[in-house]
N, C-alpha and C positions, 0 to 999 in steps of 0.2 A: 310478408309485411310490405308495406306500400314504401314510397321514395319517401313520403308527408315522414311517416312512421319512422322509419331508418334516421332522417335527419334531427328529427324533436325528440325520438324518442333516447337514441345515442343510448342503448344496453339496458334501458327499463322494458324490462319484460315480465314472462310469467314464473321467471326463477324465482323460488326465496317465497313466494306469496302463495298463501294456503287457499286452497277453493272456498273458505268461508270469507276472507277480506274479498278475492274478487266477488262472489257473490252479492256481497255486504255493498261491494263499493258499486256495481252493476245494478242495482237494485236502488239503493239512495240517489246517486247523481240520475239515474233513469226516470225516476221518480218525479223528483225534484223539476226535470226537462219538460216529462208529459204535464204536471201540474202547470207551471209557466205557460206553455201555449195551448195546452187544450179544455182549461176549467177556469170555466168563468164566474165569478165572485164580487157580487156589492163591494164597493167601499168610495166612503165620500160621494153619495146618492148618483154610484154607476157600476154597473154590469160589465164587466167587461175581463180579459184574461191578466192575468201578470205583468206578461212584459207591455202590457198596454198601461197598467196604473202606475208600474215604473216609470214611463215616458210620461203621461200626463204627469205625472208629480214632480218631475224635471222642470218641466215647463210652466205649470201652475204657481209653483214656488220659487223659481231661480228663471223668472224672463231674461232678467238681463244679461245672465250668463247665459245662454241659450244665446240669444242675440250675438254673443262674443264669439263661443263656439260655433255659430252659423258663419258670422265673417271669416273666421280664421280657415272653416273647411272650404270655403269657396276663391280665399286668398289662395291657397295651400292647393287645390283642385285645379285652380285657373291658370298656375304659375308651372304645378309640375310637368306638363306635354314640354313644355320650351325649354325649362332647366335639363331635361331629358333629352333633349333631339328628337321625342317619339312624336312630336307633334308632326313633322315631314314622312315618316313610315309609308304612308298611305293615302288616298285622298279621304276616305271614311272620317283618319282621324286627322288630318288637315282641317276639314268642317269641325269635328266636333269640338276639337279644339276652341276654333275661332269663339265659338257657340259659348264653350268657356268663360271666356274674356267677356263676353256679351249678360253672360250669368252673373260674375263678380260685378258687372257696371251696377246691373238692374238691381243687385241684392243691396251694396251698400247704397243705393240712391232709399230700396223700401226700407232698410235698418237704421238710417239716419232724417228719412222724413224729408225730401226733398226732391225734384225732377216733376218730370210733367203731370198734368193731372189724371189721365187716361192710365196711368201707370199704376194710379192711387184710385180707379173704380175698382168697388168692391170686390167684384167679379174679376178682376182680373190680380193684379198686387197684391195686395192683403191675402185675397183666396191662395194665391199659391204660395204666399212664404206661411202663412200662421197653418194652412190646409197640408201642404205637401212637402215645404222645404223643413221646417223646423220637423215634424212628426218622421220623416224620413231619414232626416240629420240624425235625429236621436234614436229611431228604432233598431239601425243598420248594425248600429255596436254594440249596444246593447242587447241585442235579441242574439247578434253574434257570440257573448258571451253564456248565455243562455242554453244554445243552440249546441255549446260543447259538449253541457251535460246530455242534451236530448239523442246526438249523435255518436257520441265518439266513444259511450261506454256497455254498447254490445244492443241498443236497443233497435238500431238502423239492421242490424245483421238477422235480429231474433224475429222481427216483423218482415225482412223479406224474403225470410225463408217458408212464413205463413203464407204469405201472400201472392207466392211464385204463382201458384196456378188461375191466379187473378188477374195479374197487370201482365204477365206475356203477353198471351194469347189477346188479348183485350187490348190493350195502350201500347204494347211492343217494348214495355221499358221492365226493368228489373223490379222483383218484385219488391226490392229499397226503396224505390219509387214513393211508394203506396205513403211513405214518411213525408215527400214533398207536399204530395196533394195535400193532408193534413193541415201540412204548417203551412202553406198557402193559406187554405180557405179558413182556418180556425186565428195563425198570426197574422200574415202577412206575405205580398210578395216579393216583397226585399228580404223577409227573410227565406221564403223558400227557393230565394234565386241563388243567396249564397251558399244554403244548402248544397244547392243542384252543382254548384260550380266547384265548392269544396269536393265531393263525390267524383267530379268529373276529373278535377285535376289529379284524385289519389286513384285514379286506374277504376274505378266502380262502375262509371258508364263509359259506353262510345260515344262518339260527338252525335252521334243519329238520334240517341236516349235523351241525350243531355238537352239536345233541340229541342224534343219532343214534351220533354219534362218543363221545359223553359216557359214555351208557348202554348202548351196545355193545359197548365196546375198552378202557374203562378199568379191565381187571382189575386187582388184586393182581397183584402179582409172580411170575415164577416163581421165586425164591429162597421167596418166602413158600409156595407149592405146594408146592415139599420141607417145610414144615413140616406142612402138611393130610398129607401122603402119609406122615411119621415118624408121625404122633398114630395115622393108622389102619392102619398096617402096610404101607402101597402101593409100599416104596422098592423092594422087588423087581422090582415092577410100573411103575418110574418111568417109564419112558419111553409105555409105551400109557398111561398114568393122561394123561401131558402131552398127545400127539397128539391122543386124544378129548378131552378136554376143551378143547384147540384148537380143532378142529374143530365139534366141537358147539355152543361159546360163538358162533364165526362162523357158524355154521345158523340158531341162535335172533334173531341180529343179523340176519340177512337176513331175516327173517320180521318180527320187531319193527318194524323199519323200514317196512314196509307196511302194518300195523295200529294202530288207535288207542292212545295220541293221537300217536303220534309221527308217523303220516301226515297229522295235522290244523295241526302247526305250522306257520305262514308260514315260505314259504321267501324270507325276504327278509335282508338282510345290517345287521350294526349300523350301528345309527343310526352318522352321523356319519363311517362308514370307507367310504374307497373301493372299491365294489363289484371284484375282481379275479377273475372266475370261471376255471379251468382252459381256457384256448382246446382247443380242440375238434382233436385231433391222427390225420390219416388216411395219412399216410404221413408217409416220413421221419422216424420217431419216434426214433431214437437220437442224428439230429442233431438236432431240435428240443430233445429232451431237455436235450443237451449245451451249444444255444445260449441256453437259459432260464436255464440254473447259473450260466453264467458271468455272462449279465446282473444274477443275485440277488447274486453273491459282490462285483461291482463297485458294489451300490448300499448296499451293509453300512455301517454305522460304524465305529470302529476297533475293532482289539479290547477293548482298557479300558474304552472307554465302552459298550461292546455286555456285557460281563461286567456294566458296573459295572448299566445297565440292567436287564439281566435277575435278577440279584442282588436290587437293590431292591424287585422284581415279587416275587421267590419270599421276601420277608423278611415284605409286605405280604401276603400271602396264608398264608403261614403263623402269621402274628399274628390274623387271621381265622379262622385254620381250628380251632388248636388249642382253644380254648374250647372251642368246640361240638361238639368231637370227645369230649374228655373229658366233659361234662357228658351229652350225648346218649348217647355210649356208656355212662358210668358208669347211665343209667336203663334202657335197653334192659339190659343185663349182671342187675341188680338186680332188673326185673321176669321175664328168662329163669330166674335161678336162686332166689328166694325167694317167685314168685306162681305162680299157675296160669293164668295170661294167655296163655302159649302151648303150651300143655295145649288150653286151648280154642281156641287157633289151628288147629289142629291138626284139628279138625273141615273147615277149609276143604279142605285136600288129601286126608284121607283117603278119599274116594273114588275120588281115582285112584291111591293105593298099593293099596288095595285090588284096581280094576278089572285094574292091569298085575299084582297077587300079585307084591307088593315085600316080602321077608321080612319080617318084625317090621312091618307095614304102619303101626299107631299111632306105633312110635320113629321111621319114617321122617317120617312126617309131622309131627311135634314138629319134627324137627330141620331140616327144610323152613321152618316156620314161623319158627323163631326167627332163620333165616338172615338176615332183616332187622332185624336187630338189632344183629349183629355175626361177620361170615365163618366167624370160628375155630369159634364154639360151636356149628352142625352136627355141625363132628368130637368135639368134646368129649363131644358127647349118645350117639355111635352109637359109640363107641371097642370098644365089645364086642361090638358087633352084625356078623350074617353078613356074609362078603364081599364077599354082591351088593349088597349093602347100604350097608356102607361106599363099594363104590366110587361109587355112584349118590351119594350124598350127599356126597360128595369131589369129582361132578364138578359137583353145584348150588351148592355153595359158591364155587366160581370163578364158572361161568357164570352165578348170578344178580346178580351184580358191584354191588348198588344194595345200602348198606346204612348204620343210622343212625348207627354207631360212626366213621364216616370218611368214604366216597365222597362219599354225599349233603349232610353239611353241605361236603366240600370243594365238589362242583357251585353248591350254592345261594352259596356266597362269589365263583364266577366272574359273570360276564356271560351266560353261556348261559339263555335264557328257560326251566328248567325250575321248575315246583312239586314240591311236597309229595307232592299227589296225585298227578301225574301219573308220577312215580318210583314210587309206592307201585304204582301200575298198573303200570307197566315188569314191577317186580320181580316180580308176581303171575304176569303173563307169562311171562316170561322161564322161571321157576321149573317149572312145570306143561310147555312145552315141550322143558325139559333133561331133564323127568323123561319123560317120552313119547319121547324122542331115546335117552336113556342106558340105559334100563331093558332093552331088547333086547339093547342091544351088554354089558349087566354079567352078562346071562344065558348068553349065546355066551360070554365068557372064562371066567367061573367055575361 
């Protein structure tokens, strides 16, 4: 039983409960989880999964609380480093700190309507509090509660004991793993960060996994993908837009995982948490599987307190995150559209638009560059450029998944030992291999 388990669960175990409750309750809340993130259902003329029509109908119906709720987490977010002393720790969180305070200015100047006008271009203000602060505000906690039933009642255990001879050998991570990617690319990557971090901190992965799993699988959405694919005309092309960039994101992740620095990080497990590595399974894997589930479903808390649990994780972390999403993203946004900063980015890649003869080979490589800055604005840069073009840059925008408007400050608020740097490389990576991977197969369709 994990340290998580021992403290919350305080003597709830599999005494007293017959294999047909835990089956019963293994099988409902498991249910219930897969349903939420991975089926997507009409309602109010939109497609989309559960905890997504949750959030929009948050938001749709209750702006102004939303509004309130967005102040108070960036009040709450921007205030905690200083009331804690943890602002001084380090210089990492020295910066992000400041970054903070720079978050709460920007958010109450766009939530009350006031401050300069460049703040209030579209593209920039509006886009990231209506686009990434309010959707992220509300997905964090909400999917965290969610995310209880998906995890915590034997379905994380039953799937990676299928999936062991998959994600070793392949990604290097546990075949638990295989639950991230999922809720990555079906939810979200706030929620598959919290996932990955929850996991990490109850002893499931090493910090090498946890990196890997980080920088890998935590795309954007595919609900957000239908937007990349509207901005550059791909919806005709939805479904190969999705599969390759499926694909390919999980090529570049298997390749990342081998190469520096993500093969240099100890693979040892947090401080403090019980080491539980995946037992090593050579036969009978469906019973094994199935005898794992049942063990995880019987060691669970109740459900209130496991809601109430997870809930308070995704409010704390999203109190964390939003500052430095807004403030990071508001400077990236500002430095993409009114400096020549990544203009001259843009010298980095251009010799491999060049080398593979990527049409418009300089826009491609702008819009390469800026991609660490913030997802969306690749498509925004190439909206008029050739097809093969669009779609290459439609699939780096997913698969280079590291960027300063969101992921990244979410990662650095978790527990996972990643830096600054060592993301900034990720991304470097990752970027130049999708474009090596994609640029053949954009030439073949179009």
């Amino acid at each position: 039983m994990t340290n998580y388990q021992q403290e919350q669960n305080q003597g709830v175990g599999k005494v007293g409960k017959s294999e047909l409750s835990l089956f019963l309750k293994m099988i409902i809340c498991s249910f219930i989880g897969i349903f939420s993130f991975f089926i997507s259902f009409e309602w109010n003329g939109k497609k989309t999964i559960l905890v997504d029509h949750v959030v929009n109908a948050v938001s749709t119906y209750t702006p102004a609380l939303v509004n309130g709720y967005v102040l108070i987490l960036l009040v709450l977010g921007a205030g905690y480093p200083f009331i804690t002393k943890k602002w001084k720790t380090s210089n990492v969180t020295m910066v992000l700190s400041i970054f903070k305070i720079g978050g709460l200015v920007a958010g109450v100047m766009l939530i009350f309507g006031f401050g300069p006008a460049w703040l209030f271009n579209p593209d920039i203000g509006p886009f990231l509090l209506e686009k990434l602060i309010k959707p992220v505000g509300l997905v964090i906690p909400i999917g965290s509660m969610f995310l209880a039933l998906l995890v915590c009642y034997g379905l994380l255990e039953f799937i990676g004991v299928l999936m062991q001879p998959i994600m070793k050998p392949v990604f290097r991570t546990p075949g638990r793993s295989a639950v991230d990617a999922v809720a990555s690319f079906v939810g979200s990557y706030s929620v598959g960060l919290i996932l990955t971090n929850r996991v990490y901190k109850e002893g499931k992965y090493t910090a090498r996994e946890a990196a890997i799993i980080a920088t890998g699988f935590s795309t954007v959405s595919a609900t957000f993908m239908v937007i990349v694919a509207k901005t550059l005309d791909l919806m005709e092309h939805w479904n190969t837009f999705f599969w390759v960039t499926l694909v390919v994101t999980f090529i570049v992740t298997a390749i990342t995982a081998r190469i520096y620095p993500l093969n240099k990080i100890k693979d040892e497990y947090y401080e403090g948490a019980t080491p539980q590595p995946e037992k090593l399974v050579t036969k009978d894997r469906l019973k094994t599987a199935w005898t794992e589930a049942v063990e995880a479903a019987g060691n669970t808390p109740s459900l209130g307190k496991n809601l109430y649990i997870h809930l308070k994780d995704g409010l704390i972390m999203a109190m964390g995150v939003i500052p430095s999403i807004l403030s990071i993203g508001l400077l990236g946004l500002v430095l993409a559209i009114y400096t020549p900063l990544f203009d001259w980015l843009a010298y980095i890649f251009a010799p491999f638009t060049y080398l593979l003869q990527v049409p418009e080979p300089m826009l491609a490589a702008k819009a390469m560059s800026v991609s660490i800055a913030e997802m969306f604005l690749p498509a925004v840069i190439v909206a008029g450029a050739d097809m093969v073009t669009k779609f290459i840059i439609a699939v780096i925008s997913i698969s280079a998944i590291l960027f300063f408007s969101a992921v990244i400050p979410v990662i650095l608020s978790t527990d996972i030992p990643l830096t600054i740097r060592q993301m900034i490389i990720i991304w470097f990576e990752r970027v130049v291999l999708t474009l090596i991977l994609v640029t053949p197969i954009a030439f073949f369709l179009f």
